[in-house]
N, C-alpha and C positions, 0 to 999 in steps of 0.2 A: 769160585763158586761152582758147584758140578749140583743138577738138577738130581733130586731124589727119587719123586713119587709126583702121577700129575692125580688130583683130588675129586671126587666125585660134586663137590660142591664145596663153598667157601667156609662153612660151620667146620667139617674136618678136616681141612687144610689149618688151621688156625689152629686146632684143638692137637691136631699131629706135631704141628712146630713147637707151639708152646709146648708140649713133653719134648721134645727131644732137646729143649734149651734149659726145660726143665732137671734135664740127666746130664746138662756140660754139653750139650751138641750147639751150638751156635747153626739157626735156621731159621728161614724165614718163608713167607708166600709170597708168589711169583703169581702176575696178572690174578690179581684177586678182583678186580672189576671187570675183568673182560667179559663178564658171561652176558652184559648187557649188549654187547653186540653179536652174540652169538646167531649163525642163521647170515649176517653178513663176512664171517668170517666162516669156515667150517667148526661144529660144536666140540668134537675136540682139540682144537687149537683155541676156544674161550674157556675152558676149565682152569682152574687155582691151580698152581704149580708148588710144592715143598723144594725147598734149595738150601743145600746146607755150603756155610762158609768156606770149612777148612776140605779140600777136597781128598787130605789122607784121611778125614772117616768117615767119607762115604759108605765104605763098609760095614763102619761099624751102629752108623745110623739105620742103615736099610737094617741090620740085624736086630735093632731095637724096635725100628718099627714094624715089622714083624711080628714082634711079642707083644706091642704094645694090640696090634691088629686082634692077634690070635691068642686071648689071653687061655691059660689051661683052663679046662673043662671040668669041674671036682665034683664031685657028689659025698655028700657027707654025713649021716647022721650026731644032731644035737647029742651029747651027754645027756642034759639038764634034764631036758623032755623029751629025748628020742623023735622029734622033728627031721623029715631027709630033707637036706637043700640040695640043690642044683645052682648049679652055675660058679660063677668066681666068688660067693658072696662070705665074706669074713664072720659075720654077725647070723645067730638063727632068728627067723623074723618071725615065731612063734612067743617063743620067751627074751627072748636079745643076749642071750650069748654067745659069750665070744668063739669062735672056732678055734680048739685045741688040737693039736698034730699028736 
């Protein structure tokens, strides 16, 4: 097991692993309860740890998780109704169509 990423809190520790075992990465959280003794321990040595199994894809995890982090930025004007979206969003939330390339 070779340590990934250490999690700002336990919600995206959780939500991190589950995608990366979601994509065939086998991982898991590490001290997902510590943060109750946080203050007797120093606070970042209580934060949730991501740990992935196989330690040859380490790399290839930090590289997912990365995209998973920093999803692309689109902007995109609807067909249907000429709506601009922002953000990753597949669907226009004006009319509800679908995003066409």
């Amino acid at each position: 097991m070779k340590r990934l990423v250490a999690a700002p809190n336990l919600a995206l520790a959780t939500l991190w692993a589950d995608q990366l075992c979601g994509a065939g990465i086998d991982a898991t959280v590490q001290r997902a309860w510590a943060g109750s003794i946080a203050g007797e321990i120093p606070v970042d040595q209580a934060l949730p740890e991501v740990w992935v199994t196989d330690e040859n894809r380490h790399a290839e995890a930090l590289h997912l998780l990365h995209e998973l982090r920093n999803p692309p930025w689109r902007h995109w004007a609807c067909r249907r109704c000429g709506e601009l979206i922002d953000g990753p969003f597949e669907q226009c939330w004006n009319c509800g169509a679908a995003r066409s390339d």
